[in-house]
C-alpha positions as CSV (number, residue, x, y, z in Angstrom):
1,X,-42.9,-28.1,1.1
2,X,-44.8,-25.7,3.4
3,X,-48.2,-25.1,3.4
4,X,-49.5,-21.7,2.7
5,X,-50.0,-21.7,6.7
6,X,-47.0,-22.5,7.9
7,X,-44.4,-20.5,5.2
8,X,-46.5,-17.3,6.0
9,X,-45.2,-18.3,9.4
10,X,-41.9,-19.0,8.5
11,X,-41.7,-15.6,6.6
12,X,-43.1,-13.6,9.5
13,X,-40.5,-15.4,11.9
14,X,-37.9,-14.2,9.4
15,X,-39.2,-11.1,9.3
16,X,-39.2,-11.0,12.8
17,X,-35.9,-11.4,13.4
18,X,-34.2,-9.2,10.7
19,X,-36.1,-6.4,12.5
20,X,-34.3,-7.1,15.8
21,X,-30.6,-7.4,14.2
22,X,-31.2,-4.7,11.7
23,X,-28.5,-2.7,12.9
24,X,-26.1,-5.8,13.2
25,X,-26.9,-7.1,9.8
26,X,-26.0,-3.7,8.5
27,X,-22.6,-3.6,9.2
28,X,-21.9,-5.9,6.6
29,X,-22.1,-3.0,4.2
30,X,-20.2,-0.4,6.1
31,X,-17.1,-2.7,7.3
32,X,-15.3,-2.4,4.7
33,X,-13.9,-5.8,4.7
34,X,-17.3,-7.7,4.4
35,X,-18.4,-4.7,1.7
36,X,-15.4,-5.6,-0.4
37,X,-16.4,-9.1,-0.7
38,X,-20.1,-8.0,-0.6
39,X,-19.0,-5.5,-3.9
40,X,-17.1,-8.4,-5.6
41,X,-19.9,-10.9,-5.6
42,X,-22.3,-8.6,-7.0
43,X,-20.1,-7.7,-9.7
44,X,-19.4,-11.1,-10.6
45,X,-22.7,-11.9,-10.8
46,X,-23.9,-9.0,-12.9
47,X,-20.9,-9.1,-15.3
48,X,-22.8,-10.5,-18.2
49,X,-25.2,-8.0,-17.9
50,X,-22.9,-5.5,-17.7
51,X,-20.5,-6.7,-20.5
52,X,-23.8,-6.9,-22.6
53,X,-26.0,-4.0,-22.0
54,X,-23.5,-1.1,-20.4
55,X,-26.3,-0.6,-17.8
56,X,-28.4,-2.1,-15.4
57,X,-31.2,0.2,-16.7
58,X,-33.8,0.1,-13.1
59,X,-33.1,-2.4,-11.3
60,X,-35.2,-3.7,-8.4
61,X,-33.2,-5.4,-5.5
62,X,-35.7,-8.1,-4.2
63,X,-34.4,-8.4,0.0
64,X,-32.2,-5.4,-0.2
65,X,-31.4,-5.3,3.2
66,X,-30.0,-1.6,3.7
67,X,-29.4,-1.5,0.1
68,X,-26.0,-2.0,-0.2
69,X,-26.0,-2.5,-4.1
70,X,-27.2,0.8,-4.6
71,X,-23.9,2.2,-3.3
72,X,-21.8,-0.6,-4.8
73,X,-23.2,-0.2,-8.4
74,X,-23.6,3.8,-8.4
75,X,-23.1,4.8,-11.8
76,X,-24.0,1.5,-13.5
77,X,-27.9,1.8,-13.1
78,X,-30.6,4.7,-13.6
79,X,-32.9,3.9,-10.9
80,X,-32.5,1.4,-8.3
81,X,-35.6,0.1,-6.5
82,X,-34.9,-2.0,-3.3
83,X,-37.7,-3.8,-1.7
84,X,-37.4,-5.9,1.7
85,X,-40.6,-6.9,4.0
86,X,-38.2,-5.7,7.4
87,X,-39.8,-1.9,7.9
88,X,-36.2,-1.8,10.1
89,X,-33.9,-2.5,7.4
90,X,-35.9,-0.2,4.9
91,X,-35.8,2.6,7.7
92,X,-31.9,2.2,7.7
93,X,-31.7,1.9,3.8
94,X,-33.4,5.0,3.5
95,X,-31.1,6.9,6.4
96,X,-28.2,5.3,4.5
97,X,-29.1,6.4,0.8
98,X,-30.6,9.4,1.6
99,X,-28.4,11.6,-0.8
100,X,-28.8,9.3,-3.7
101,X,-31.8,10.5,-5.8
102,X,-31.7,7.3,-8.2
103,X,-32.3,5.2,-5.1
104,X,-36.0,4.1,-3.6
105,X,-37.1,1.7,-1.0
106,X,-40.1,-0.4,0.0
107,X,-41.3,-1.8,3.1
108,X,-42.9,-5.2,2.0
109,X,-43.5,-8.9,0.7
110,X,-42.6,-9.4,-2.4
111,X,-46.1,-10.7,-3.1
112,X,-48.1,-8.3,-1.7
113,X,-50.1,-6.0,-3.6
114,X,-49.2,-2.6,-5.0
115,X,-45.5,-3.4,-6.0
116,X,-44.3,-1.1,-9.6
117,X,-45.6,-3.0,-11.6
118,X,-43.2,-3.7,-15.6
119,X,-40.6,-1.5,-14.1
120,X,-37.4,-3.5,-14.2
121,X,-34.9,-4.1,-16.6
122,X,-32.8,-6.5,-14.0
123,X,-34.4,-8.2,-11.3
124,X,-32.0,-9.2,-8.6
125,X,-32.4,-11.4,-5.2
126,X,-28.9,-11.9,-3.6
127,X,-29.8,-14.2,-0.8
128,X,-33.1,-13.4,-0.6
129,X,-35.5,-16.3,-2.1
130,X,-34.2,-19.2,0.7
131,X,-36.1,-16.9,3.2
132,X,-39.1,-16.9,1.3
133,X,-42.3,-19.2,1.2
134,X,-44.6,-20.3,-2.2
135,X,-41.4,-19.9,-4.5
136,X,-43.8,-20.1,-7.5
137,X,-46.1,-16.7,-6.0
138,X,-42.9,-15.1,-5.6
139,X,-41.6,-15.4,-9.1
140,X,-45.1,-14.4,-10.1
141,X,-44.5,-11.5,-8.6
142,X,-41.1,-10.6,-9.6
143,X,-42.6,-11.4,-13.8
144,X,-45.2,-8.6,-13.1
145,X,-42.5,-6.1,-11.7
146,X,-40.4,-7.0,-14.6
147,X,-40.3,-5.5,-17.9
148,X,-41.0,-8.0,-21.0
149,X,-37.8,-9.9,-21.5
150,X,-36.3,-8.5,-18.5
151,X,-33.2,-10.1,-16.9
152,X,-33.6,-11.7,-13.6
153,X,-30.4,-12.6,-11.6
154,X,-30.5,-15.1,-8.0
155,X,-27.5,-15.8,-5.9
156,X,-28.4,-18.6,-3.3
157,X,-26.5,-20.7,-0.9
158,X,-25.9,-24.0,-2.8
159,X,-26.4,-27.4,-1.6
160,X,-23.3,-29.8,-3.2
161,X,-21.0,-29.0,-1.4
162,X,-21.5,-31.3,2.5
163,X,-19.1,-29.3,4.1
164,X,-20.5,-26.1,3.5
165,X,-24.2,-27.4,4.4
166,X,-22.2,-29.0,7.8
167,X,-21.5,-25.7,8.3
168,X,-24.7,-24.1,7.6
169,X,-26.7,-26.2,9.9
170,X,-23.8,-25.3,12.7
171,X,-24.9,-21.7,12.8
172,X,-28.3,-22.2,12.5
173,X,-27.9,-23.7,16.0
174,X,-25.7,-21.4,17.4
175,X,-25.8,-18.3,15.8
176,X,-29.2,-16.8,17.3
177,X,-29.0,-13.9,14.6
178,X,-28.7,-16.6,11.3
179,X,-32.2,-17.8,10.7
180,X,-33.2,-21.4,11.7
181,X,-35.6,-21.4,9.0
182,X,-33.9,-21.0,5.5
183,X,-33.5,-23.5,2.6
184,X,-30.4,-24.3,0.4
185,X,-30.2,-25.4,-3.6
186,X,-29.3,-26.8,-6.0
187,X,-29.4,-26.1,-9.5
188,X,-31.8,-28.0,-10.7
189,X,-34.1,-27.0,-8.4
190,X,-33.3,-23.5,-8.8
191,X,-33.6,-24.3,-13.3
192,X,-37.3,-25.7,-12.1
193,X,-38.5,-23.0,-10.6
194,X,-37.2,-20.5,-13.7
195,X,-38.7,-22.8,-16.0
196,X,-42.3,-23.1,-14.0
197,X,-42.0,-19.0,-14.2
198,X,-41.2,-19.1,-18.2
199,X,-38.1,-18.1,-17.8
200,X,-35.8,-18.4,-20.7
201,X,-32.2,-18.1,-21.6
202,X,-31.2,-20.0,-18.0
203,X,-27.5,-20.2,-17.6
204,X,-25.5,-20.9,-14.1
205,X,-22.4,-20.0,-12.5
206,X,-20.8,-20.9,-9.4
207,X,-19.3,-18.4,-7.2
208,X,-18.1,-17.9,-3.6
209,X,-15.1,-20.6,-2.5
210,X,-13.0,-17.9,-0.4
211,X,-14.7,-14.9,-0.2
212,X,-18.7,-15.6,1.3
213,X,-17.3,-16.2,4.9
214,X,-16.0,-12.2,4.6
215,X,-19.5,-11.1,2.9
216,X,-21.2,-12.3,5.9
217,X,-19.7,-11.8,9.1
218,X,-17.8,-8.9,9.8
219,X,-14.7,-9.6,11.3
220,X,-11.6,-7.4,13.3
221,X,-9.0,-6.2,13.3
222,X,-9.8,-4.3,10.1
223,X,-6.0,-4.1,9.2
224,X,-5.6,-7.8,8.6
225,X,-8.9,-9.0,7.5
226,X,-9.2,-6.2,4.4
227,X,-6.4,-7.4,2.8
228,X,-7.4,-11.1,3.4
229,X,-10.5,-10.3,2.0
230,X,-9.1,-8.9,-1.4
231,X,-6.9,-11.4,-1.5
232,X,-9.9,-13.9,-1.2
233,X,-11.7,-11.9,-4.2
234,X,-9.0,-11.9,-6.4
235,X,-8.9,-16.0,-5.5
236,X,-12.3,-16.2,-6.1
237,X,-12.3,-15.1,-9.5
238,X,-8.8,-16.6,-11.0
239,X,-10.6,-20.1,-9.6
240,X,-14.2,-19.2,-11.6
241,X,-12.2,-19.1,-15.2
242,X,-9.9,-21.9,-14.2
243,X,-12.1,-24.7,-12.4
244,X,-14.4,-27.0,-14.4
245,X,-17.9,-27.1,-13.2
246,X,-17.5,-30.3,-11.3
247,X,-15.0,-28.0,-8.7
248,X,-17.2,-24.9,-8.9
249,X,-20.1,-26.8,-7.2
250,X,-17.9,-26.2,-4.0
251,X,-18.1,-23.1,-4.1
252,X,-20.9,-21.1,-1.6
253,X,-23.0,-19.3,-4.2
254,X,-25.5,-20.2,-7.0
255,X,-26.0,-17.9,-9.5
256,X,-28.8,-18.5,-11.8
257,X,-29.7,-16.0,-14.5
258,X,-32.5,-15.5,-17.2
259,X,-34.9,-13.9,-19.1
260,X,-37.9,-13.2,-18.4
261,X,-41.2,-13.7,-20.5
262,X,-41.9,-11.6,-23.3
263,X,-38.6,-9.9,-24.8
264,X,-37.8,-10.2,-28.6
């Protein structure tokens, strides 16, 4: 585990970085074949919400990037919050989301200071916590942005499956625009750290067996990777209601979903 020390290093190195590929990492959500798959995941993960509440209320978007979710889920929240600590991502986010008055962003660590505080109704991090230091500060943090009994929704790169962590550690070395210095889970460590936050109500899904390789690297010619990346969605989701969940844990993604403290 890192020392306070070293993960504000780790986080600064991260940060770092995503400044200087801002404009690379943003293509993701405006080629439209990695924003298909992009739109897909977040919809899978959020369908329980969604099926349950009709809205998303406010949601804050913990590592929004440019804010991609508040394009893909117009109309399905009142006020989206995103919050990343790259001032270069945030800059774009605000360029790209500047005619949406539902949409807000912040420039900053998710523990600092300051943040809305008992504003959210869903709390989401897609991708964002296995860039992140003192996992137990963190969710601190989220539970005071939260509203009592909020939901809180994390998608994570999961470690069961070898191959896919083969492949992980591949880019890490060769890919100078992947960080070198994320972490992986599984779900019991991800079910430890809900239940050290009191979070309640902690169920699990596994998601991502096709479709994660288009969400992240954007790839041409357009013409032949959109459809292959539909076609990897609608895999994708006839595989999540058919496999049992010794398959699914090769799948990408984690999802991990709960409640936070405090609801009825």
């Amino acid at each position: 585990m890192d020392s306070p020390a070293n993960g504000m290093s780790r986080e600064r190195r991260d940060q770092e970085l995503f400044d200087r590929i801002a404009r690379r990492y943003a293509r993701k959500d405006s080629c439209a074949s990695s924003a298909l798959a992009r739109r897909n995941k977040l919809f899978s993960a959020l369908k329980p919400i969604l099926e349950k509440s009709g809205t998303l209320g406010t949601m804050v978007d913990v590592g929004c990037g440019i804010g991609g979710p508040a394009k893909y889920l117009a109309g399905r929240y009142e006020r989206y919050i995103g919050i990343d600590h790259s001032p270069e991502l945030i800059e774009l986010a605000r360029a790209c989301h500047g005619d949406n008055p539902r949409a807000e962003f912040i420039a900053a660590n998710i523990k600092s200071e300051g943040l809305p505080s008992r504003v959210a109704d869903v709390v989401l991090s897609d991708g964002a916590l296995h860039h992140m230091s003192e996992l137990d500060k963190v969710l601190e943090s989220l539970g005071r942005i939260a509203k009592p009994g909020a939901f809180i929704v994390v998608i994570e790169p999961q470690n069961a499956n070898p191959l896919i962590a083969v492949m992980r550690g591949a880019r890490k070395l060769l890919d100078p625009a992947y960080s070198r210095d994320q972490a992986s889970f599984s779900w019991e460590d991800l079910r430890c750290l809900f239940l050290s936050a009191g979070i309640s109500d902690i169920a699990v899904d596994y998601q991502g067996f096709f479709s994660t390789p288009f969400a992240e690297v954007v790839l041409f010619p357009q013409a032949v990777f959109i459809p292959l990346s539909r076609l990897a969605g609608a895999l994708d989701r006839w595989l999540q209601g058919k496999l049992p969940v010794a398959l699914k844990k090769m799948s990408f993604n984690i999802v991990v979903s709960g409640h936070f403290p405090g609801g009825d």
